[in-house]
N, C-alpha and C positions, 0 to 999 in steps of 0.2 A: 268862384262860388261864394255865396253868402248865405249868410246867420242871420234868423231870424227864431223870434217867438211864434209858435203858429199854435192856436187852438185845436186842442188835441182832437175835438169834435169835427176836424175839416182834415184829421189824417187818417188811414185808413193802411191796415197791415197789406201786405204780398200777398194778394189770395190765387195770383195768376194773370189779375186783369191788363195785364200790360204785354200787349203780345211779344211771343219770343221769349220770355221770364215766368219760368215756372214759377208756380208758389213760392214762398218763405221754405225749404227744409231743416230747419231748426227747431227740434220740441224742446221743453222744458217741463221736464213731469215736475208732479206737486211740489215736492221737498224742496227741489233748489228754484221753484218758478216764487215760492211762500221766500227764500232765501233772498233771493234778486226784488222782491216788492221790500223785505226790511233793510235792504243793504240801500234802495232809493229814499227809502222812510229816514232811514239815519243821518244820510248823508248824499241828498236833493242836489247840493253842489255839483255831484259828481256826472250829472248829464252836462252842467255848460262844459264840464273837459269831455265829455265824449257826448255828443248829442246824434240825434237821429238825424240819419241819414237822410231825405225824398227826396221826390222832383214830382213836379206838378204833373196830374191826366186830370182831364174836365172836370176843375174846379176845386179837384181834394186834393191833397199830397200822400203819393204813396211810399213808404216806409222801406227802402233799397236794405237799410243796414239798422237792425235797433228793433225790431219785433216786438221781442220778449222785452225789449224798456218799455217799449208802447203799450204793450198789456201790463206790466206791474204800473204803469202809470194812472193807467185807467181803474185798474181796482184800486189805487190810490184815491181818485177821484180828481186827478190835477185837472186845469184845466187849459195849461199849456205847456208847449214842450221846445225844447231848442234844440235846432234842426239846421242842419246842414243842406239848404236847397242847392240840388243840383240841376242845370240846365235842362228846360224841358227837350231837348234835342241832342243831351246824353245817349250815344252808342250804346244799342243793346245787349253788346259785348261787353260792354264797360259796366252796365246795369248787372250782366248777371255776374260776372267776375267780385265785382263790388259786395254783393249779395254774401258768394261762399268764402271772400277774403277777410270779410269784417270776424270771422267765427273761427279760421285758422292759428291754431297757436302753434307759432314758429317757437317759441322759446319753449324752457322746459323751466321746473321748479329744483333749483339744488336744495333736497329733501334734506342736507344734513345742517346746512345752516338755518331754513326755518326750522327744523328741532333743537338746536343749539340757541339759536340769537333771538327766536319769536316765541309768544306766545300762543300755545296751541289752542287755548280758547279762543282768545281772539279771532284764530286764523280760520276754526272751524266757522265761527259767529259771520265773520266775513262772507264766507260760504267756499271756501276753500276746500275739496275733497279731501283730506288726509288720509294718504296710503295707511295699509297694515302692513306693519314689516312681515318679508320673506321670511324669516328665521320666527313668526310669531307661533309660540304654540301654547294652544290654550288652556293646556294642564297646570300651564305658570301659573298659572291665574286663580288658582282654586284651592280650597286649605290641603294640607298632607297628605295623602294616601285618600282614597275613598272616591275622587270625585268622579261623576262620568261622562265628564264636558259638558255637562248642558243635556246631558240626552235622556235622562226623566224626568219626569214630573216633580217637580216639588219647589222648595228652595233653595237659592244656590248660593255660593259665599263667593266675593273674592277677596283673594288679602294682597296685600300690597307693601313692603317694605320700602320704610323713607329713613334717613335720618332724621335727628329731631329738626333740625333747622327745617328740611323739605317738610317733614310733616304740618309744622303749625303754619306753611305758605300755602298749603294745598287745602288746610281748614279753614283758612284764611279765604282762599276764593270759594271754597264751596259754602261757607256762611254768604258772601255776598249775593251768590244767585239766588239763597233764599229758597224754600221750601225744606221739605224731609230729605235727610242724605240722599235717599235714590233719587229725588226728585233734582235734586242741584247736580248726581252725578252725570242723569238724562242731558240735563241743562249743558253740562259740561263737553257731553261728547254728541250735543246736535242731533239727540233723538226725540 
């Protein structure tokens, strides 16, 4: 197989056109598709370590593995892409396997080390999901007595106990993201 630069205007997503090979089944609704266009924005490197997948049908290259890079590329406006061509007489077995394997996540995330060793903004910013813990209850979260989770209208508090050292590291990022507290806390938790 070989690597090549190929202009992203001569590649063309999985829409079916390859017989035997359904569609692409991979969506990416808004949030994490806006996620995956800033995470290529940031860090553009990151296709030559994993590039798109194709193999040539008359004349275009279509897109076996990499969809969703190929659309944040495009609202990027790039106007090339590095690509793993694969043999235009690639097994249609091999095509569609390739397809649901590029999306299979065999490994899992040990949750207790990125909360310990990582930073969680970072990791959200990345575009990392971050569980809510099981044990999470939302009455923590709200001043003494009084609150009713969220469930009327109004305004709502949370308080949050740090010691001073945590304290002035958590003012410390939330000045850097910049705008009003709510706005750097939005910032903070990727809403």
């Amino acid at each position: 197989m070989q690597t090549d630069k190929i202009k992203i205007s001569k590649i063309r997503p999985n829409t079916g056109q390859i017989d035997g090979l359904p569609q692409n089944p991979r969506l990416l609704k808004d949030d994490r598709f806006h996620k995956l266009v800033k995470s290529i924005q940031d860090d553009p490197e990151m296709l030559d370590l994993r590039e798109l997948i194709v193999v040539p049908k008359d004349g275009i290259y279509v897109v076996i593995a990499g969809n969703m890079r190929l659309r944040a590329m495009q609202e990027l406006k790039m106007k090339e892409a590095p690509c793993k061509v694969l043999p235009v007489d690639t097994a249609i077995e091999k095509l569609r396997a390739y397809t649901i394997k590029d999306n299979v996540p065999f490994g899992e995330h040990d949750w207790s080390a990125l909360a310990n060793e990582w930073d969680g903004v970072e990791l959200a910013d990345w575009g990392l999901d971050l569980p809510i813990p099981t044990n999470f209850d939302v009455d923590d979260f709200f001043k003494d007595g009084g609150s009713d989770g969220g469930k009327e209208a109004g305004p709502h508090s949370i308080v949050l106990n740090y010691t001073e050292e945590e304290f002035h590291k958590v003012i410390a990022r939330l000045g850097e993201l910049g705008g009003s507290r709510e706005q750097a806390i939005y910032k903070a938790l990727g809403l």
